[in-house]
Kinemage of the C-alpha trace (Angstrom):
@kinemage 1
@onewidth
@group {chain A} dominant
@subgroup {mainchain}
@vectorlist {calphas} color= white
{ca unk a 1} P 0.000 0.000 0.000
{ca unk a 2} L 1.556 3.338 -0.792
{ca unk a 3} L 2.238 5.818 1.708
{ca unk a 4} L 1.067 9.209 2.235
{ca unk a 5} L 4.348 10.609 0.654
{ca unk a 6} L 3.581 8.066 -2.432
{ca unk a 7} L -0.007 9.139 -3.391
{ca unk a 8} L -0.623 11.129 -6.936
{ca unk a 9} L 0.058 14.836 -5.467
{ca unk a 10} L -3.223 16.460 -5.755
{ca unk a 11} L -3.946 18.893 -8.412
{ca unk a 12} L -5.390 21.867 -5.975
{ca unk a 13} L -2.147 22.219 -4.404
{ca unk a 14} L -1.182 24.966 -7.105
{ca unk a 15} L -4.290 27.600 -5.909
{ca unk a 16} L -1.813 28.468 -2.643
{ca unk a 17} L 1.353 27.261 -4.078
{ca unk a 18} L 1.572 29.024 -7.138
{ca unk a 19} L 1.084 32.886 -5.715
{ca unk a 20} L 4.201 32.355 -3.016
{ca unk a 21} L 6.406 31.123 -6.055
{ca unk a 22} L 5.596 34.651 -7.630
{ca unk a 23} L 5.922 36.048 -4.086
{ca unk a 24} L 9.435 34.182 -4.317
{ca unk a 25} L 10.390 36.086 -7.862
{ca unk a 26} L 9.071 38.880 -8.028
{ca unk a 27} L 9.179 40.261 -4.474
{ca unk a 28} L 11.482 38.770 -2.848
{ca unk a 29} L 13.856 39.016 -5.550
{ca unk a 30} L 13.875 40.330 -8.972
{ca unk a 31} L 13.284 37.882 -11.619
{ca unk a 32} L 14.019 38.048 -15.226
{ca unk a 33} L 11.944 35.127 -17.342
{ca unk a 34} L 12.571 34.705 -20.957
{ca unk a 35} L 10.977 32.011 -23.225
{ca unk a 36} L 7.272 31.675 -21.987
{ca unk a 37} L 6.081 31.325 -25.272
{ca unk a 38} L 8.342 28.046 -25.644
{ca unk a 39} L 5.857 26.378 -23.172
{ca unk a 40} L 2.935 24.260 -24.256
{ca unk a 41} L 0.054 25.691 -23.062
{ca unk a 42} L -1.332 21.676 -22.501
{ca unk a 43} L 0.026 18.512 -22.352
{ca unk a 44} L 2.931 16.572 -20.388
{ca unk a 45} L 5.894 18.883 -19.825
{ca unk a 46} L 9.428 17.791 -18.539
{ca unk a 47} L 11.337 21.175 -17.094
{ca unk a 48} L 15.632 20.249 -16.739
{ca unk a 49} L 17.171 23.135 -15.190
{ca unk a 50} L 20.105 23.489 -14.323
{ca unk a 51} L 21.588 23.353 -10.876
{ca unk a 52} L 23.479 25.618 -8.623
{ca unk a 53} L 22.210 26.911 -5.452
{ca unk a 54} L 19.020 25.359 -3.279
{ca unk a 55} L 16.984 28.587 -4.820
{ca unk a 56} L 16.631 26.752 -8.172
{ca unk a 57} L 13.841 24.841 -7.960
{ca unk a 58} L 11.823 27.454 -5.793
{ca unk a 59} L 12.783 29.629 -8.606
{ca unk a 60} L 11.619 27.539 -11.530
{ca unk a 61} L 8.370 26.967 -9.476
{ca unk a 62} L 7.469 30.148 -9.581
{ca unk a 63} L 8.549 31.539 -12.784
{ca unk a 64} L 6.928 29.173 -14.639
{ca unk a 65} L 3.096 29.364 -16.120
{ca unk a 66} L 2.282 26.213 -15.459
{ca unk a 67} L 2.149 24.480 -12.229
{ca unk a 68} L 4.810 21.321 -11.717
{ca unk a 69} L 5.686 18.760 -9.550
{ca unk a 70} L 9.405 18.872 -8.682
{ca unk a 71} L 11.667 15.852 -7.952
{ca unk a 72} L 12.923 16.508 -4.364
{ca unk a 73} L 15.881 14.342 -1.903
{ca unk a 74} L 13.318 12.276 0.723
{ca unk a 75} L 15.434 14.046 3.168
{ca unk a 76} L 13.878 17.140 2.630
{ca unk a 77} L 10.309 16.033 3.770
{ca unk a 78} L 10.712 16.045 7.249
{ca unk a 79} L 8.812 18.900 10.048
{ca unk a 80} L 7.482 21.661 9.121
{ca unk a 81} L 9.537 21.954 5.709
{ca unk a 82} L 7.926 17.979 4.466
{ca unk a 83} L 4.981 19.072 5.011
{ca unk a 84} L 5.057 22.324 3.045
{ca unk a 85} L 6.671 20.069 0.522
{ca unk a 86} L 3.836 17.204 0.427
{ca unk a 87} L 1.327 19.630 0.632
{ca unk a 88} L 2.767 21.965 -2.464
{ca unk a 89} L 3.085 18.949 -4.256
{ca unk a 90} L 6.727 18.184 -4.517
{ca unk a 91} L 7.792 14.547 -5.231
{ca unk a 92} L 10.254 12.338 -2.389
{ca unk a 93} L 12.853 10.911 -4.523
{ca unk a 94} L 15.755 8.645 -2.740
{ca unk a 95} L 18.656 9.394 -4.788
{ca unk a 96} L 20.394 6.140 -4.116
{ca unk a 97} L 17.823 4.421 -6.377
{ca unk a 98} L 14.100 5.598 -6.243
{ca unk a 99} L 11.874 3.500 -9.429
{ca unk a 100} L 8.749 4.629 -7.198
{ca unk a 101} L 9.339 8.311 -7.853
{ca unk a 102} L 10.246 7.766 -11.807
{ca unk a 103} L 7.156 6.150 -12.049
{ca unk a 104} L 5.225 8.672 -9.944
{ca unk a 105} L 6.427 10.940 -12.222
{ca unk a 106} L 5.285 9.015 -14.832
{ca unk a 107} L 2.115 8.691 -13.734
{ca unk a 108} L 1.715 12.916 -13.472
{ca unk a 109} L 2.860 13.314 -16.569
{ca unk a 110} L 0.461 10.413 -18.056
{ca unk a 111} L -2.403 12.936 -16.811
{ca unk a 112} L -0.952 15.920 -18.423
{ca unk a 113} L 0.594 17.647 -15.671
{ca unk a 114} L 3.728 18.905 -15.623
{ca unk a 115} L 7.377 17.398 -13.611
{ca unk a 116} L 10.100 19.717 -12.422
{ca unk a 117} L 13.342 17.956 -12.140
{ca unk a 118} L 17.683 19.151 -12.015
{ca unk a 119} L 19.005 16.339 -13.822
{ca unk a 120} L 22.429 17.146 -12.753
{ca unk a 121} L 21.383 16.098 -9.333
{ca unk a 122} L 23.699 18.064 -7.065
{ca unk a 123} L 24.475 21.586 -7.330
{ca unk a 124} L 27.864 22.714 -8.795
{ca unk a 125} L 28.929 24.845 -11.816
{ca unk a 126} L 25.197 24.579 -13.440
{ca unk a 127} L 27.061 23.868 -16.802
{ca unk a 128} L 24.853 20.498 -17.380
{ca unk a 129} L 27.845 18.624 -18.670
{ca unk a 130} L 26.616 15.629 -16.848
{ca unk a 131} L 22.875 14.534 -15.827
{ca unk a 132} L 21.353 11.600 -14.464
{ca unk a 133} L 18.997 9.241 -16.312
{ca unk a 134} L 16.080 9.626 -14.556
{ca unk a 135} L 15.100 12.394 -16.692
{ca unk a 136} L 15.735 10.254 -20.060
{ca unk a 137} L 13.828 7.373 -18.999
{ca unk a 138} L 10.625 10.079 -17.837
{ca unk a 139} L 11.021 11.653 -21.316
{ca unk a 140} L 10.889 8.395 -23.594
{ca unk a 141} L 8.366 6.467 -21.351
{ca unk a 142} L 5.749 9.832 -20.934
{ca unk a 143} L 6.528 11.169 -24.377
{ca unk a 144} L 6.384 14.250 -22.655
{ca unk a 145} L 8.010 17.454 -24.594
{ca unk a 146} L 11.236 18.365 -22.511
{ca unk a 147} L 11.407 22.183 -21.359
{ca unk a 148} L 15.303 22.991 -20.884
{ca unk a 149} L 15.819 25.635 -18.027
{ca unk a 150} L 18.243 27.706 -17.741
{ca unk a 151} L 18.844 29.139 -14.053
{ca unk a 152} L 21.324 31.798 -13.203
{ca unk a 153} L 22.157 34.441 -10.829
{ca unk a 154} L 20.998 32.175 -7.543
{ca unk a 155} L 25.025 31.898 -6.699
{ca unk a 156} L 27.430 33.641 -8.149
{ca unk a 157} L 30.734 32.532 -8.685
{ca unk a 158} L 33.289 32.679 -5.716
{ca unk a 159} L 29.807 31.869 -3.170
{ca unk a 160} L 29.821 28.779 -1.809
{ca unk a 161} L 26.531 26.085 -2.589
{ca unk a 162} L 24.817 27.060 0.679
{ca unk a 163} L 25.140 30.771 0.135
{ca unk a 164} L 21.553 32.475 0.461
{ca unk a 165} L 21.447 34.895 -2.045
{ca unk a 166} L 20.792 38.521 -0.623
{ca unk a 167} L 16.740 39.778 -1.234
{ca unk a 168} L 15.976 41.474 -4.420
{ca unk a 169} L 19.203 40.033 -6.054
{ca unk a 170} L 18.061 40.073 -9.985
{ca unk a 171} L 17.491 36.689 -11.465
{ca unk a 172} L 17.171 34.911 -14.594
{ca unk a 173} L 15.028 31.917 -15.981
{ca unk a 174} L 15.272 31.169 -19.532
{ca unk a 175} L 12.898 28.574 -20.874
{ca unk a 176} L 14.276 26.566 -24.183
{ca unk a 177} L 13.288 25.115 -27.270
{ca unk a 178} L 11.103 22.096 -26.703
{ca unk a 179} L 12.484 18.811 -27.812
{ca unk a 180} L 10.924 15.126 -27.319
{ca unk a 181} L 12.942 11.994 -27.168
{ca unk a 182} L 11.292 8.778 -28.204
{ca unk a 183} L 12.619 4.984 -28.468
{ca unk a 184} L 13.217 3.809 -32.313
{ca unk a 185} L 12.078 0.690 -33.139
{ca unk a 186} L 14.071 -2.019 -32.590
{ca unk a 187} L 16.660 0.037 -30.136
{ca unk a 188} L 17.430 -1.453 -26.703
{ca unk a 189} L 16.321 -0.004 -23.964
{ca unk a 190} L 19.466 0.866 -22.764
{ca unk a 191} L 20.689 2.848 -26.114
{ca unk a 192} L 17.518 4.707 -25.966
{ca unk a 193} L 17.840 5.997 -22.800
{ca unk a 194} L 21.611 6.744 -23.053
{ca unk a 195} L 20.459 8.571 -26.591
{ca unk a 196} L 17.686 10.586 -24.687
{ca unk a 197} L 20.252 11.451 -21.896
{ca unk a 198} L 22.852 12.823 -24.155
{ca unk a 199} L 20.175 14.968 -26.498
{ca unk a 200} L 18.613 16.496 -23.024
{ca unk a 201} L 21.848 17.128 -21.848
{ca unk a 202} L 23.233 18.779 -24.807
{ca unk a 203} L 19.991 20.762 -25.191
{ca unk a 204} L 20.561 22.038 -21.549
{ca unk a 205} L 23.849 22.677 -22.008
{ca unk a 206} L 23.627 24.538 -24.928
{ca unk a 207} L 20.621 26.686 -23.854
{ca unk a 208} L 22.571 27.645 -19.978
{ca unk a 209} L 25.517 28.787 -22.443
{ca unk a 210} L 23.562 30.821 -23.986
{ca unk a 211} L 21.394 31.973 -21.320
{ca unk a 212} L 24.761 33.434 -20.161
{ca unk a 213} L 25.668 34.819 -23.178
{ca unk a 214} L 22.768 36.972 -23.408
{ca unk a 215} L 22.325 37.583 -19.665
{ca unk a 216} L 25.984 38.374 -18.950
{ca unk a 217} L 25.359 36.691 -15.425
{ca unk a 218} L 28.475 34.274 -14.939
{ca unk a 219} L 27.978 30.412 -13.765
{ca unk a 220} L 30.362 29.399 -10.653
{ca unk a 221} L 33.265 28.610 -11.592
{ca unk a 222} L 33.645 25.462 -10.139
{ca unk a 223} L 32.143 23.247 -7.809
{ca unk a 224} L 32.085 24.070 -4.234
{ca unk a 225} L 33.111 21.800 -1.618
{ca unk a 226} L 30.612 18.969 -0.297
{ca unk a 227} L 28.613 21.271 2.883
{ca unk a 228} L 29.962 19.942 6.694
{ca unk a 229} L 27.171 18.153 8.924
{ca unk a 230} L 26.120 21.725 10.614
{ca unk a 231} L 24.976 23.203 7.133
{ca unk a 232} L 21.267 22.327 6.599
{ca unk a 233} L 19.573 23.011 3.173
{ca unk a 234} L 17.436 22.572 0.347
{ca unk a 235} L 18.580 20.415 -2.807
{ca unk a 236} L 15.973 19.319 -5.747
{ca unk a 237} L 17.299 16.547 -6.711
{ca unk a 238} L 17.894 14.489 -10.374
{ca unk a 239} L 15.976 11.090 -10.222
{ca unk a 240} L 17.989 8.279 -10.098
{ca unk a 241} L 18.851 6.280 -13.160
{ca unk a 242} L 17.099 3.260 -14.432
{ca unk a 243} L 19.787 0.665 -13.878
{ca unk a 244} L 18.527 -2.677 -16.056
């Protein structure tokens, strides 16, 4: 029997959720979005952003115009912060191996909603030159249209992962050219998915490169160090990949 954290997120979650994600963007800081119009208005929708500070997915939430369901670590949903979570509709995922949350996903996007994920899993340079599976094997098995993101100016280079970025800091989320990934006939599992990964990530990687180009906003330069046991935080995490 699945458990509470389990369930199909509810679909009125996004009536309260949605206005503090604009609270988030456009009051609390300053919030540049570019490529709206890239967004299907209906229909399944993967977003893959990019990842670099714990604001990201917060950030995407709210500068989106359509309501998602973003791919969170389990650890998260604990207190006062899991419940927020559950009740905003945010997805559990155990990033040591999680098929339950893939195929929650799945299911969300079977029903036309829409699935928030950072493929790259843990925050670091936000350059996309690697990404987990999890979002491959959502993309070929939903045939859902893929959304990259591009997400900048929630750390700037030299600040390290945990760094809160000061209020009213100016922003940027760049939505990118749709693309869908399906399986050929005939193909392996396994090829298809490592085809689908390297498209998405290419596609992400291309679009944050020239989401900086345009923006001027620098990525960090490199990865900052793993956090010690006193930091606490946020982190929206890549689903797992579909080992077969």
């Amino acid at each position: 029997m699945a458990t509470e954290q389990q369930r199909l997120p509810a679909s009125w979650n996004r009536f309260w959720s949605r206005p503090i994600g604009w609270f988030l963007d456009h009051v609390l800081y300053r919030t540049s979005v570019a490529g709206k119009s890239n967004i299907p208005a209906a229909g399944p929708v993967i977003f893959a952003a990019n990842h670099i500070s714990f604001l990201d997915g917060p950030v995407m939430y709210g500068a989106a115009p359509r309501p998602m369901h973003i791919m969170v670590k389990k650890e998260m949903f604990k207190g006062f912060l899991g419940r927020v979570l559950t009740a905003s509709g945010q997805i559990p995922v155990d990033r040591s191996g999680d098929r339950a949350a893939l195929h929650l996903g799945k299911e969300l996007l079977d029903g036309g909603r829409c699935v928030g994920i950072l493929p790259e899993g843990t925050r670091g340079t936000g350059a996309a030159e690697s990404i987990s599976s999890g979002v491959a094997w959502l993309a070929v098995n939903s045939g859902a249209t893929v959304i990259p993101v591009a997400i900048l100016g929630t750390r700037h280079p030299g600040e390290h992962r945990d760094h809160i970025p000061r209020l009213r800091r100016k922003l940027y989320v760049s939505f990118g050219e749709p693309l869908t990934v399906q399986r050929r006939k005939g193909e392996p599992g396994r090829v298809s998915m490592d085809r689908a990964a390297a498209a998405i990530r290419d596609a992400l990687a291309a679009h944050v490169q020239e989401a900086v180009r345009k923006t001027g906003q620098a990525l960090p330069r490199e990865a900052a160090p793993e956090p010690d046991q006193h930091h606490r935080h946020i982190e929206v995490a890549g689903a797992p990949a579909d080992h077969h």
